[in-house]
PDB file of N, CA, C and O in Angstrom:
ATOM      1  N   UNK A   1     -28.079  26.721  12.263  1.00  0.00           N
ATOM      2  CA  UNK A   1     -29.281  26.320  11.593  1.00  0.00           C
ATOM      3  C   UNK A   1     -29.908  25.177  12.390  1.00  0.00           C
ATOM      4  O   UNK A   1     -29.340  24.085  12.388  1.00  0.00           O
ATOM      5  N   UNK A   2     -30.786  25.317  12.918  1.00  0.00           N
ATOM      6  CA  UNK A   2     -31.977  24.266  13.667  1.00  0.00           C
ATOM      7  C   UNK A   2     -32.518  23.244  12.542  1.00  0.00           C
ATOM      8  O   UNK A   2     -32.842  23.398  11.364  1.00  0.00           O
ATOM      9  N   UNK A   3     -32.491  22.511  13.115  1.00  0.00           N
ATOM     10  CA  UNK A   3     -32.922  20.882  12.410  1.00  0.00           C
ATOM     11  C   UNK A   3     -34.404  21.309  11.811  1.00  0.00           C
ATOM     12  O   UNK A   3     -34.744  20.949  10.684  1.00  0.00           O
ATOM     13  N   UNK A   4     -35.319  22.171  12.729  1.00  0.00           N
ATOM     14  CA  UNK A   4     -37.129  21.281  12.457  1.00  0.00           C
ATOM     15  C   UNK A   4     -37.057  23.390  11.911  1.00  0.00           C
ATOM     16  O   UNK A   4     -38.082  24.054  12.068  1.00  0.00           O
ATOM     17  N   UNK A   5     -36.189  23.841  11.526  1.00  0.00           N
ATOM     18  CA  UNK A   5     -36.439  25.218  10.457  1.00  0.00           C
ATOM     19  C   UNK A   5     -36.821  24.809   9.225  1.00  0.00           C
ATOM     20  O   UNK A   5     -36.393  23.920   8.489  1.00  0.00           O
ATOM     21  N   UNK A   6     -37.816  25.707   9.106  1.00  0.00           N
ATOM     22  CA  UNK A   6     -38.666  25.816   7.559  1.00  0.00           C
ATOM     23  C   UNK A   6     -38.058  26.433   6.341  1.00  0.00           C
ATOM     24  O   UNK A   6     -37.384  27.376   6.756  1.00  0.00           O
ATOM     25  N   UNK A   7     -37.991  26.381   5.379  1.00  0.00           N
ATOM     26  CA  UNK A   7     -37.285  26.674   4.092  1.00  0.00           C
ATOM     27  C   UNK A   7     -38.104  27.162   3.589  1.00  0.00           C
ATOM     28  O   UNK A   7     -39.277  26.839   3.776  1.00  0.00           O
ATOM     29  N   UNK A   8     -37.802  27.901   2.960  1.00  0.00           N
ATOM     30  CA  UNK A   8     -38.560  28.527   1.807  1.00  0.00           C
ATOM     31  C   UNK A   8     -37.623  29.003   0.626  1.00  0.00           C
ATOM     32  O   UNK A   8     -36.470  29.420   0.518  1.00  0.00           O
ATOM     33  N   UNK A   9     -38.812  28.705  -0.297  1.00  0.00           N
ATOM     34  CA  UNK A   9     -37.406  28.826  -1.670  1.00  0.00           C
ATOM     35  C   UNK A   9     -37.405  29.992  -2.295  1.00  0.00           C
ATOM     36  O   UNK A   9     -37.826  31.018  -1.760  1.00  0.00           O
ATOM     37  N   UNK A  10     -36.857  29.937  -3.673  1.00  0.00           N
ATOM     38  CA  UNK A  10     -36.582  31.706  -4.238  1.00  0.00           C
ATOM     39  C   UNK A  10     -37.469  32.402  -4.128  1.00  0.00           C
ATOM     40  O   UNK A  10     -37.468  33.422  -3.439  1.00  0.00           O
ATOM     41  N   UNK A  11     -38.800  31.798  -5.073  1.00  0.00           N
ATOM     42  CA  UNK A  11     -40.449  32.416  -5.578  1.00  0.00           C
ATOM     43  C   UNK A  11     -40.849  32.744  -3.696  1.00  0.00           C
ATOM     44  O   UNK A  11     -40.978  33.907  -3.312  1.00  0.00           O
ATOM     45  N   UNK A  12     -40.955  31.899  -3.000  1.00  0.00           N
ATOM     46  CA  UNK A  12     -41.771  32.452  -1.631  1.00  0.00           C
ATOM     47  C   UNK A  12     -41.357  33.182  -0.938  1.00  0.00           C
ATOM     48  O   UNK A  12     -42.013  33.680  -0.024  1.00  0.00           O
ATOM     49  N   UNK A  13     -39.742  33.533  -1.272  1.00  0.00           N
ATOM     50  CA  UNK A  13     -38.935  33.836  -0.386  1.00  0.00           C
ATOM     51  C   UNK A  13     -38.838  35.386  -0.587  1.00  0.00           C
ATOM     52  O   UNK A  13     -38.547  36.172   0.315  1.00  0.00           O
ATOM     53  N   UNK A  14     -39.174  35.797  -2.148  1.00  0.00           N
ATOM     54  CA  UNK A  14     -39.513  37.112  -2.841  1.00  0.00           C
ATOM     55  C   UNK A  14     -40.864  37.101  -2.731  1.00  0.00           C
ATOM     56  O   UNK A  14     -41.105  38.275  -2.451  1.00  0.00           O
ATOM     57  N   UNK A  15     -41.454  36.772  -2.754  1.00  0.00           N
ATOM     58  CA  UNK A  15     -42.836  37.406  -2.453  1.00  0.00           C
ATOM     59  C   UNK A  15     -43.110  37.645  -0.469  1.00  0.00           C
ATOM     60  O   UNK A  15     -43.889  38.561  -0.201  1.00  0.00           O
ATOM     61  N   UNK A  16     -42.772  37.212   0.219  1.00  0.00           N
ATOM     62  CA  UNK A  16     -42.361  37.516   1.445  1.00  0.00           C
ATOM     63  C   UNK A  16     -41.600  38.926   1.114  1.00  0.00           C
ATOM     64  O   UNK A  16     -42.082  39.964   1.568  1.00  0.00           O
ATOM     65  N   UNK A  17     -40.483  38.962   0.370  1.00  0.00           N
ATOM     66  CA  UNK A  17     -40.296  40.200   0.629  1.00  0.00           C
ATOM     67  C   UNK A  17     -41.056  41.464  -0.355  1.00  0.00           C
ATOM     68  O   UNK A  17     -40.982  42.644  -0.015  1.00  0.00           O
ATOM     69  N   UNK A  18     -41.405  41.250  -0.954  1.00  0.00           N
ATOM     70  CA  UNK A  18     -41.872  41.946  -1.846  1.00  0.00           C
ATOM     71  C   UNK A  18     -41.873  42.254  -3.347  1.00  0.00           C
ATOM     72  O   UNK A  18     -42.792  42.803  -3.955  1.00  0.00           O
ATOM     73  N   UNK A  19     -40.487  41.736  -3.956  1.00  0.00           N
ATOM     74  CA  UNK A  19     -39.603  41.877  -4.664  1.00  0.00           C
ATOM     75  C   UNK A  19     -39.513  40.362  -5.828  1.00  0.00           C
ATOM     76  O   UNK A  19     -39.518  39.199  -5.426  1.00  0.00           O
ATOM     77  N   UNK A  20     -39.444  40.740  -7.114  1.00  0.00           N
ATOM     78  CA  UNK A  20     -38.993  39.247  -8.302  1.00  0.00           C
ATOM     79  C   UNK A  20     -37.874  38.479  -7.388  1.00  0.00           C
ATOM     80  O   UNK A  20     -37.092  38.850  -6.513  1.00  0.00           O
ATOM     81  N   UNK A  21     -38.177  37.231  -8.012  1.00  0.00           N
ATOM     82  CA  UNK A  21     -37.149  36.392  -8.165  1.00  0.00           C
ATOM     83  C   UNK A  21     -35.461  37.089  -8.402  1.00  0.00           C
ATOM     84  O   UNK A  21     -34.435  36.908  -7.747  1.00  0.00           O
ATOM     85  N   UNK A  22     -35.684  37.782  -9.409  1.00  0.00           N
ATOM     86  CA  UNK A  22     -34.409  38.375 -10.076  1.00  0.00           C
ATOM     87  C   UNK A  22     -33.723  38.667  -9.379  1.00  0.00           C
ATOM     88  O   UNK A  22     -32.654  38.135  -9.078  1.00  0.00           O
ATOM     89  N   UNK A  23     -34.587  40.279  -8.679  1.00  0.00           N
ATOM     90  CA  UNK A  23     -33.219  40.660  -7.597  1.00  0.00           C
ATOM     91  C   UNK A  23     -33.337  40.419  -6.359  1.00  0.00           C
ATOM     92  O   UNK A  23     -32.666  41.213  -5.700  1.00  0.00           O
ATOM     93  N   UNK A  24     -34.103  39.392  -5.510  1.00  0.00           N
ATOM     94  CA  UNK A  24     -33.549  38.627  -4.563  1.00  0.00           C
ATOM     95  C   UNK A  24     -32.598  37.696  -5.219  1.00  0.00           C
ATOM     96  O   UNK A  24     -31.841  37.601  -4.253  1.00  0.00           O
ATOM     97  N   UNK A  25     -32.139  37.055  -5.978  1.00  0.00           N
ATOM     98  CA  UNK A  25     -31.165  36.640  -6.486  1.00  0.00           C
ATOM     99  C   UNK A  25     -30.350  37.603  -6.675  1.00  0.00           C
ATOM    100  O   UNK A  25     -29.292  37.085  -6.317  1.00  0.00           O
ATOM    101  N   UNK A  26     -30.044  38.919  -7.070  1.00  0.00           N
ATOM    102  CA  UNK A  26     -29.141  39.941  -6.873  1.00  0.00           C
ATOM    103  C   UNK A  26     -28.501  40.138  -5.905  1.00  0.00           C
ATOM    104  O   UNK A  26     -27.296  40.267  -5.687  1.00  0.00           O
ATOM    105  N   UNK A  27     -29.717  40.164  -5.091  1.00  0.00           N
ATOM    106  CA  UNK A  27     -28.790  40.754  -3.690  1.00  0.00           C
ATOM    107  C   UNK A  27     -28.549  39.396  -3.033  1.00  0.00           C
ATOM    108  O   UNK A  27     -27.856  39.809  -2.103  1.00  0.00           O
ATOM    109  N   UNK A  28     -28.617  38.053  -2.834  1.00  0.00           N
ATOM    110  CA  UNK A  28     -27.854  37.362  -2.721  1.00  0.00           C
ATOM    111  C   UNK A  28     -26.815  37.374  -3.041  1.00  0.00           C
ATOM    112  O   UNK A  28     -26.072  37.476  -2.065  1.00  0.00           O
ATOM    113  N   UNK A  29     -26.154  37.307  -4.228  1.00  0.00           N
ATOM    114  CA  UNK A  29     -25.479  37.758  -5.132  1.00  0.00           C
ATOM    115  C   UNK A  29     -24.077  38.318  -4.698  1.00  0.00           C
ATOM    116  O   UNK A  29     -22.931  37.882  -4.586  1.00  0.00           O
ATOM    117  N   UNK A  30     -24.763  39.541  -4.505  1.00  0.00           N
ATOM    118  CA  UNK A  30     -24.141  41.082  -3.446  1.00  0.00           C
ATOM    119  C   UNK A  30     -23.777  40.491  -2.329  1.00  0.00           C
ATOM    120  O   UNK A  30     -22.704  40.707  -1.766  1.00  0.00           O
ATOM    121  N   UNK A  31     -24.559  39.787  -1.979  1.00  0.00           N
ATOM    122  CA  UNK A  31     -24.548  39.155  -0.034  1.00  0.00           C
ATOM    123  C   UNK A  31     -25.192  40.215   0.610  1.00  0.00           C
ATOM    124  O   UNK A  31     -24.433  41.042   1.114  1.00  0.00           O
ATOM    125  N   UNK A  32     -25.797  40.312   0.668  1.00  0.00           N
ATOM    126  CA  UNK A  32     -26.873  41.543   1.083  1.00  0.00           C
ATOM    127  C   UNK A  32     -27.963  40.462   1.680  1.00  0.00           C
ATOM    128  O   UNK A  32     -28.325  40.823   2.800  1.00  0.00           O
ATOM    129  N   UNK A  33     -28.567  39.280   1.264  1.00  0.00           N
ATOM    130  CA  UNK A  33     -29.329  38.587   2.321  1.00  0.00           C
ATOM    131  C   UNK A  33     -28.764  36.861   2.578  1.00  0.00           C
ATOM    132  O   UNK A  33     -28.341  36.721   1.430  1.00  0.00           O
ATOM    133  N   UNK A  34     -28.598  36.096   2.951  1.00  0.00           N
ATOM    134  CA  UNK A  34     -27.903  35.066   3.184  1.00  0.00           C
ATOM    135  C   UNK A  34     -28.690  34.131   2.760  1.00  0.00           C
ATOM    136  O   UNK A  34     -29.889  34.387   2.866  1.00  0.00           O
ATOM    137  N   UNK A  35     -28.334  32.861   2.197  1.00  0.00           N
ATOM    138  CA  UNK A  35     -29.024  31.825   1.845  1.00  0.00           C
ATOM    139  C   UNK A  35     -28.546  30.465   2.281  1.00  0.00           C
ATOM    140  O   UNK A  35     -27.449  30.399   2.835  1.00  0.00           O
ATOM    141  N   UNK A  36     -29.301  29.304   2.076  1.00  0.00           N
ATOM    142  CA  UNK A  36     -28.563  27.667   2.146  1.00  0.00           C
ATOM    143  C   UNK A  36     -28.890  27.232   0.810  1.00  0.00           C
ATOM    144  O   UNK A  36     -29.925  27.228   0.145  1.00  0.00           O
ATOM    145  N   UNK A  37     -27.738  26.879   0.623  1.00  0.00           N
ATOM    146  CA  UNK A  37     -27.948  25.906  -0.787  1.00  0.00           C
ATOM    147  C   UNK A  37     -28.417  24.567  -0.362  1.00  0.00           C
ATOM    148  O   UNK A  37     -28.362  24.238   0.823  1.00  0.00           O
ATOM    149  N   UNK A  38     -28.869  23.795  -1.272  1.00  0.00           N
ATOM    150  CA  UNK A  38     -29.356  22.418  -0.753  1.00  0.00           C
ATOM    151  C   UNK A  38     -29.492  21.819  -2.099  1.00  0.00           C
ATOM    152  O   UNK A  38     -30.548  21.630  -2.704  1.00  0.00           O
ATOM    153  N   UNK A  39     -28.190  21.522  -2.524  1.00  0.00           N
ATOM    154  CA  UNK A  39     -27.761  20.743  -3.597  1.00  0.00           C
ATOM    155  C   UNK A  39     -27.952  22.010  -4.990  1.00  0.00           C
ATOM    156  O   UNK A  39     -27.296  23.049  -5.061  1.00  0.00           O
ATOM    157  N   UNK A  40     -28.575  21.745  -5.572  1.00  0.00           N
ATOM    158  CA  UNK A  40     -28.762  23.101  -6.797  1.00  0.00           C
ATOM    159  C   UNK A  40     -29.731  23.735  -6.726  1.00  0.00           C
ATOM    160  O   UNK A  40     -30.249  24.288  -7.696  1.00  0.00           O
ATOM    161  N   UNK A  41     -30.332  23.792  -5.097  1.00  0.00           N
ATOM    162  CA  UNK A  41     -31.386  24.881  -4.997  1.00  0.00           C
ATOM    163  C   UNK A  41     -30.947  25.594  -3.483  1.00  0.00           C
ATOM    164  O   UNK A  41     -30.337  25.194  -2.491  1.00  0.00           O
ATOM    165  N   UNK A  42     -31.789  27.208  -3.993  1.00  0.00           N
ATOM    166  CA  UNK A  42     -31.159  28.042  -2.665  1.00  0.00           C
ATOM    167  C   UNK A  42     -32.267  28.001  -1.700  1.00  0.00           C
ATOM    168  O   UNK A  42     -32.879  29.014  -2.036  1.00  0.00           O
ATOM    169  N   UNK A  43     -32.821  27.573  -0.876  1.00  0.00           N
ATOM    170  CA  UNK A  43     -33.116  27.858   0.191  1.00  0.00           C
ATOM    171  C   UNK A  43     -33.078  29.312   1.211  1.00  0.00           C
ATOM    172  O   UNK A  43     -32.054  29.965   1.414  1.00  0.00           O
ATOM    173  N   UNK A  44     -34.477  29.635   1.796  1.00  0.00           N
ATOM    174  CA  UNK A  44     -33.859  31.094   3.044  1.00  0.00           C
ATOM    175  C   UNK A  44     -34.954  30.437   4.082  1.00  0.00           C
ATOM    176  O   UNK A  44     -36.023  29.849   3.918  1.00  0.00           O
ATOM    177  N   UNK A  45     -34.277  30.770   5.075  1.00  0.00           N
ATOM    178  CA  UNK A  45     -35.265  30.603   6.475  1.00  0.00           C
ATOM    179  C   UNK A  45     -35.945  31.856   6.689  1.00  0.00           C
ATOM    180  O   UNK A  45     -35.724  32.815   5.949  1.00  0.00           O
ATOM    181  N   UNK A  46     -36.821  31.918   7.728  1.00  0.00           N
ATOM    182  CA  UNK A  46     -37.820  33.010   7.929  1.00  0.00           C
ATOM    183  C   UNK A  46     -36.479  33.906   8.966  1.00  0.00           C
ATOM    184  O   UNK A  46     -36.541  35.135   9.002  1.00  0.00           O
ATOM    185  N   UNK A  47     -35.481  33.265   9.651  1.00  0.00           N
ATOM    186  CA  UNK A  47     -34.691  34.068   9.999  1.00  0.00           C
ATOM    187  C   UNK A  47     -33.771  35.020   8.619  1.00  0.00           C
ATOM    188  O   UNK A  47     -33.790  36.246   8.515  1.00  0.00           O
ATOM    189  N   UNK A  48     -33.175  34.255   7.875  1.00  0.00           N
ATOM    190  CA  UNK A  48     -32.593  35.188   6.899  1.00  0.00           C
ATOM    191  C   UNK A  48     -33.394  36.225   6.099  1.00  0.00           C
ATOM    192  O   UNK A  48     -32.903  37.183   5.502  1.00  0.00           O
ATOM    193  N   UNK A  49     -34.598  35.927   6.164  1.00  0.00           N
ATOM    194  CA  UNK A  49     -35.624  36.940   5.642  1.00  0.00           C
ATOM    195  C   UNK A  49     -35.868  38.164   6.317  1.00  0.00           C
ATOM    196  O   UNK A  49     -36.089  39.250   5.782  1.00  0.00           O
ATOM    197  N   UNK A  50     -35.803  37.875   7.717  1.00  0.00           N
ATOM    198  CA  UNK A  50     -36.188  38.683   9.048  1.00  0.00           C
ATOM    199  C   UNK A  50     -34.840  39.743   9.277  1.00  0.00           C
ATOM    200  O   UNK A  50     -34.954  40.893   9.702  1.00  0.00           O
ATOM    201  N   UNK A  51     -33.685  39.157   8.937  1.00  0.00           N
ATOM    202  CA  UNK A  51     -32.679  39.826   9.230  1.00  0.00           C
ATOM    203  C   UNK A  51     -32.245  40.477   7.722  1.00  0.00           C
ATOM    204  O   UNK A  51     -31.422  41.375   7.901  1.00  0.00           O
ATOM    205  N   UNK A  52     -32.494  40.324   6.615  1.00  0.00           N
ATOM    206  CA  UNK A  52     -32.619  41.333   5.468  1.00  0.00           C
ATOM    207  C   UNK A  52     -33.404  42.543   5.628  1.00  0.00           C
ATOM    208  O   UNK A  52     -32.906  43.668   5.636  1.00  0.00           O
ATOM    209  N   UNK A  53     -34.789  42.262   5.770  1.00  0.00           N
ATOM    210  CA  UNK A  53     -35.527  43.286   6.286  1.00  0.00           C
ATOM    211  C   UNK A  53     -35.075  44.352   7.199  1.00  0.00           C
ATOM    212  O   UNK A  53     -35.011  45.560   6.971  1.00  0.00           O
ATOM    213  N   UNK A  54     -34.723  43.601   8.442  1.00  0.00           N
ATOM    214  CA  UNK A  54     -34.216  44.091   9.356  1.00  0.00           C
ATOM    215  C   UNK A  54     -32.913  45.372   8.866  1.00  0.00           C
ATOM    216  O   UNK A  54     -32.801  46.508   9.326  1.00  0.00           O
ATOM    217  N   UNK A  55     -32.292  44.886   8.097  1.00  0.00           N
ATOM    218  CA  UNK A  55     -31.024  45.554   7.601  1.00  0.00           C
ATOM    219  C   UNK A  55     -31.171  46.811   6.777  1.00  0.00           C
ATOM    220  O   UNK A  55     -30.529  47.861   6.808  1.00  0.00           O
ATOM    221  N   UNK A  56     -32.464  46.314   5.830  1.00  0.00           N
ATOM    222  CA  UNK A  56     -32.866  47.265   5.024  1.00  0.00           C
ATOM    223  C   UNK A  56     -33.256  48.489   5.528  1.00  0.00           C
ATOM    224  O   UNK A  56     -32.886  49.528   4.981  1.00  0.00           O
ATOM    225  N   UNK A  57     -34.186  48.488   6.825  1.00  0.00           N
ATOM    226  CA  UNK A  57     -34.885  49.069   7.515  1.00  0.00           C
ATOM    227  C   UNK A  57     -33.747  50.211   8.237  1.00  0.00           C
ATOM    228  O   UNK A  57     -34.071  51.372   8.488  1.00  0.00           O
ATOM    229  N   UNK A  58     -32.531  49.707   8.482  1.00  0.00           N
ATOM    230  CA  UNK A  58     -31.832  50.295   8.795  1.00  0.00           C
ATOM    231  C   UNK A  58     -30.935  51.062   8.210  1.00  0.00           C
ATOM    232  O   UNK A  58     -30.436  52.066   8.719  1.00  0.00           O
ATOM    233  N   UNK A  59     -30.595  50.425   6.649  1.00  0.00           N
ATOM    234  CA  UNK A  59     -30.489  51.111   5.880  1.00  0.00           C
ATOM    235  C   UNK A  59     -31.123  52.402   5.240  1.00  0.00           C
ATOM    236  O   UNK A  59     -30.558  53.377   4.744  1.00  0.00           O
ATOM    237  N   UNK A  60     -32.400  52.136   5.388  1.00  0.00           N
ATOM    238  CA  UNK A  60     -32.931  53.517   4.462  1.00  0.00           C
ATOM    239  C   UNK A  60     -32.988  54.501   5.521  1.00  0.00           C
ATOM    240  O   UNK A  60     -33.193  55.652   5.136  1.00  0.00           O
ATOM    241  N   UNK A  61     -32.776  54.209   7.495  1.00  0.00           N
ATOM    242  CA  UNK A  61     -32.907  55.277   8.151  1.00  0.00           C
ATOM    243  C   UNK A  61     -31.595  55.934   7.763  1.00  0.00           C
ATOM    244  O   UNK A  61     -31.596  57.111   7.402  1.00  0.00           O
ATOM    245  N   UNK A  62     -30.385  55.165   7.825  1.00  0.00           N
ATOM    246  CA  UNK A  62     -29.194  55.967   7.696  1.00  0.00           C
ATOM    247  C   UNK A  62     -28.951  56.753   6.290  1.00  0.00           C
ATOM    248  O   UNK A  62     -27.991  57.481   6.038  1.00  0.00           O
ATOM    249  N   UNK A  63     -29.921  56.472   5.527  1.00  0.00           N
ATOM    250  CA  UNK A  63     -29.647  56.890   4.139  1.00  0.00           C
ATOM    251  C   UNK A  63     -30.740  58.584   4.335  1.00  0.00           C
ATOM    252  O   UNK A  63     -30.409  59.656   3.828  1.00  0.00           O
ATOM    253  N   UNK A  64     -31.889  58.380   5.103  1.00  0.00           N
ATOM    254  CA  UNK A  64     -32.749  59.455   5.279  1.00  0.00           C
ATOM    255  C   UNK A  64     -31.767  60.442   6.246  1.00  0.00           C
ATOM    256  O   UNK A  64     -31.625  61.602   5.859  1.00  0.00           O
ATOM    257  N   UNK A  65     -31.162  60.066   7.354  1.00  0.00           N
ATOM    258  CA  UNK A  65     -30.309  60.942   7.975  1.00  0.00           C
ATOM    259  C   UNK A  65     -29.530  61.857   7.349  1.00  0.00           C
ATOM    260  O   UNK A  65     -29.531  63.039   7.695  1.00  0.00           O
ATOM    261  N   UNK A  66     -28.662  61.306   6.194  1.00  0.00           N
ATOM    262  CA  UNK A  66     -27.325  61.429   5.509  1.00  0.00           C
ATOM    263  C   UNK A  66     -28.307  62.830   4.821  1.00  0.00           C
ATOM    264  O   UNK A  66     -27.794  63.937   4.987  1.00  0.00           O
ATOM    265  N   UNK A  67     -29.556  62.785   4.137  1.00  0.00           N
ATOM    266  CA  UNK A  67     -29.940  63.268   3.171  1.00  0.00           C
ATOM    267  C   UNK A  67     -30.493  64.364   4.287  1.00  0.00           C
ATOM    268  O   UNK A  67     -30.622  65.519   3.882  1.00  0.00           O
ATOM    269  N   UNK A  68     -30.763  64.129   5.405  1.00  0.00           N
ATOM    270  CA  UNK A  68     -31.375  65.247   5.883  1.00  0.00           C
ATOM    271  C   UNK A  68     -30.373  66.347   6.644  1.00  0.00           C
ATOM    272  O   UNK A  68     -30.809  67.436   7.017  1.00  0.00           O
ATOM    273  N   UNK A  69     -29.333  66.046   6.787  1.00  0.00           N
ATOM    274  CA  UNK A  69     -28.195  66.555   7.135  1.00  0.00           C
ATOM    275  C   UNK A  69     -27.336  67.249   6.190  1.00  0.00           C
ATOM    276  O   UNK A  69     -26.560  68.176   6.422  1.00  0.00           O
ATOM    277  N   UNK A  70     -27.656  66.506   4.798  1.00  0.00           N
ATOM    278  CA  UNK A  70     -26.925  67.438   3.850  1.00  0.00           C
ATOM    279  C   UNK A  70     -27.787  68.407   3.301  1.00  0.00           C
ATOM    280  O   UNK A  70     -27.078  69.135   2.607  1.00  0.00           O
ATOM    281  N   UNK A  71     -28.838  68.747   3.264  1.00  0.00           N
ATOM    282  CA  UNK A  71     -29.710  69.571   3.281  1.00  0.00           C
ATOM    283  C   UNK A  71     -30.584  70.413   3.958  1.00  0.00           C
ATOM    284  O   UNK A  71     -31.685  70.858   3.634  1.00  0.00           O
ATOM    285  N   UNK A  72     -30.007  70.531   4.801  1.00  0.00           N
ATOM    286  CA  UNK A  72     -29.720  71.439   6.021  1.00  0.00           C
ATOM    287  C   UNK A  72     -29.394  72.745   6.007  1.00  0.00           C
ATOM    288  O   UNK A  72     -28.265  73.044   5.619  1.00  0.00           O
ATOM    289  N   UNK A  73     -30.377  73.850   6.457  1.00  0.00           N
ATOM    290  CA  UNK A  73     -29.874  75.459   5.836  1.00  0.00           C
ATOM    291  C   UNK A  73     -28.944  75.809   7.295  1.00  0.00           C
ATOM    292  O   UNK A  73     -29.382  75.177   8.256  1.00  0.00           O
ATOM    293  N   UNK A  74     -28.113  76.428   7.521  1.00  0.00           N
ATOM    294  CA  UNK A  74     -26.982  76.417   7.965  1.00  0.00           C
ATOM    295  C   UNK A  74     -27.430  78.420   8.213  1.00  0.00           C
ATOM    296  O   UNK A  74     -26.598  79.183   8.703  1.00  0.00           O
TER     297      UNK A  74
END
């Protein structure tokens, strides 16, 4: 973590991604996106945001593969 990195908190940090408060707190949760605490608040950098995305993105290709492979006329 770099000293002069920007924070952003729950509310900005879900609307960056798209998604409530709620379940970016979920998938924290899960560990599905990484956070800093900073005393009794969570904190995300534009990197932990970048690399959720990132993950997701990769997720739904492997999930479109799986589905296009099992449905497959043979």
């Amino acid at each position: 973590m770099k000293k002069d990195e920007i924070f952003f908190n729950v509310g900005e940090s879900a609307k960056k991604l798209g998604m409530s408060r709620d379940i970016l707190l979920k998938e924290l949760e899960d560990g599905k996106i990484k956070g800093n605490r900073r005393g009794q608040r969570i904190k995300f950098t534009q990197a932990d945001i970048d690399e959720y995305k990132e993950n997701q993105r990769i997720d739904k290709s492997i999930e479109t593969e799986s589905y296009a492979f099992k449905h497959l006329e043979v």
